[in-house]
N, C-alpha and C positions, 0 to 999 in steps of 0.2 A: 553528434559531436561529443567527445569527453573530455576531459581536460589538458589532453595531452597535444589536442586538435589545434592547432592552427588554421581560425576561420580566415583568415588573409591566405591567399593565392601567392604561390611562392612568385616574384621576380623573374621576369622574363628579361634577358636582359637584349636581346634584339628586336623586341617592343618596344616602342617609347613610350613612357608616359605620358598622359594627355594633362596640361595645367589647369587646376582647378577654376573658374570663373568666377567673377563676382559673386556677388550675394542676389538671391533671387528676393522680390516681393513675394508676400506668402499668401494662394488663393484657394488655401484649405479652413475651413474654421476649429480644425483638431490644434485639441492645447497640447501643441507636442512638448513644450518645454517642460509644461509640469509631468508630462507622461515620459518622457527622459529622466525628470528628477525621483519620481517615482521608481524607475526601474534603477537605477543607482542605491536611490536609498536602500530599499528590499535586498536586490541582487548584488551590489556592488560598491556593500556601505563604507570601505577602508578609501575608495575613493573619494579626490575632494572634489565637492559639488557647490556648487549647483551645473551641470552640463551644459553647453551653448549649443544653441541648436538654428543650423539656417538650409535654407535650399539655394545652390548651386548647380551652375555646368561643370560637371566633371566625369569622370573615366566610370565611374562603378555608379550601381545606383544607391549607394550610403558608403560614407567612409568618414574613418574617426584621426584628427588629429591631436597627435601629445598637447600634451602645457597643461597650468594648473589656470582654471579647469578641464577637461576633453573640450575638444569642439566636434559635432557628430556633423557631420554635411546629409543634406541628400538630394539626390540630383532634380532637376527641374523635374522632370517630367512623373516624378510622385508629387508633383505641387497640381492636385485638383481637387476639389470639392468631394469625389468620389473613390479618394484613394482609403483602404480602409485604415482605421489605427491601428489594426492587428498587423499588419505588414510594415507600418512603422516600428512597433515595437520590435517585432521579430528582426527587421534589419538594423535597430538599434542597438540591441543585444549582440548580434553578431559581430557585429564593427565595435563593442567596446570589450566582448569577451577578450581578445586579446592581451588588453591594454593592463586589464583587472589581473588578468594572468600572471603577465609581466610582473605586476606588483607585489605579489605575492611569493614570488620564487624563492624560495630561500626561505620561508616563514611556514607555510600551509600550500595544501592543495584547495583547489577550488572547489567550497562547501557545498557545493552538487554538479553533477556532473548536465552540459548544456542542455540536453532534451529536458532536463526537469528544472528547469526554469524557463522555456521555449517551448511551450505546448503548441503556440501555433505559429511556428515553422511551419507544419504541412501546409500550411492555409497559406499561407504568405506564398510560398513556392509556387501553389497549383495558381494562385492569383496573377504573379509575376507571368507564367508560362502563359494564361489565357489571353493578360493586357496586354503584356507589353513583351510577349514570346517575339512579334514581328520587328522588336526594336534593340534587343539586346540577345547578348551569344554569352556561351558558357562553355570551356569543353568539359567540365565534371561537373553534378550536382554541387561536388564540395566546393565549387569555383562560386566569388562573387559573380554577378551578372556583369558583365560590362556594356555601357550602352552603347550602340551603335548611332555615326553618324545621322542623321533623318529625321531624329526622334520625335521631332517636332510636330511631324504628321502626326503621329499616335496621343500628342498631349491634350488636343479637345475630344478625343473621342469620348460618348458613353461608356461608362464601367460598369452597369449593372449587373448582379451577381446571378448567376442559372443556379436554378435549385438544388443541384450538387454542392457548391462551394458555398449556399448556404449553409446546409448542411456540416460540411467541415468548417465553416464557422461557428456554425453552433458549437462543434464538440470541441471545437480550441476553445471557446469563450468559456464552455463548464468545467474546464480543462483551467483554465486560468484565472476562476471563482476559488476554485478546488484550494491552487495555487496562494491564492490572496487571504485564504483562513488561517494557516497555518502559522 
């Protein structure tokens, strides 16, 4: 993605949007709050923070609402124990690039362009397709996932990682150490 990228999926307007649902209880022990506020301050300092952050039913599997501050959602069925932080971040990045964008138009372009501050995108991606490929649809990469009704089967299962997707978690992680010196 570069800056000119619209990570939101344009509007379908013979779709209907699904309403977002309450607030989920949270059965991850990741500090996503602070790892939202982190990626704010780093990437997306003109924003006002602190970010709120909850797990919800809803259409995509992260979406970011306006107001001061964002509210980042993400859908239940990333609420496990086994879900990684690097697919957090990656889908929290992506649902606030927009927003950061937006704020900036008129002033600056966005002081790097997405992949160099989303090292692990690929890793979130190839995660997304292995877990939970049988619960959400996309028709372009560029497209958020959208979940699919059922999901529910898919929210106990085991996630553990095959030595591939180790692997590209490794190289996002040194990738995103890389990232954190600068």
């Amino acid at each position: 993605m570069d800056e000119t990228h619209d990570a939101t999926p344009a509007a379908d307007d013979a779709a209907p949007v699904r309403e977002r649902g309450a607030p989920c209880l949270w059965f991850t022990r990741l500090p996503l709050r602070e790892l939202l506020e982190e990626i704010r301050a780093r990437h997306f300092a003109w924003l006002p923070g602190p970010l709120r952050v909850q797990f919800a039913e809803q259409e995509r599997l992260a979406e970011c609402d306006p107001g001061r501050p964002l509210l980042v959602s993400f859908h239940a069925v990333l609420n496990h124990a086994e879900t990684p932080v690097e697919l957090f971040g990656a889908l929290a990045k992506r649902v606030i690039w927009p927003h950061a964008a937006a704020q900036r138009r008129g002033k600056r372009a966005m002081p790097l362009p997405f992949a160099a501050i989303c090292p692990e995108e690929g890793f979130a991606d190839a995660w997304i397709d292995l877990f939970l490929g049988a619960c959400v649809r996309r028709a372009t990469l560029e497209e958020e996932p959208i979940v699919r009704r059922g999901w529910q089967r898919h929210w106990l299962e085991s996630r553990p990682l095959p030595p591939a997707l180790k692997l590209r978690r490794g190289e996002a992680d040194a990738q995103l150490r890389e990232l954190l010196k600068e």
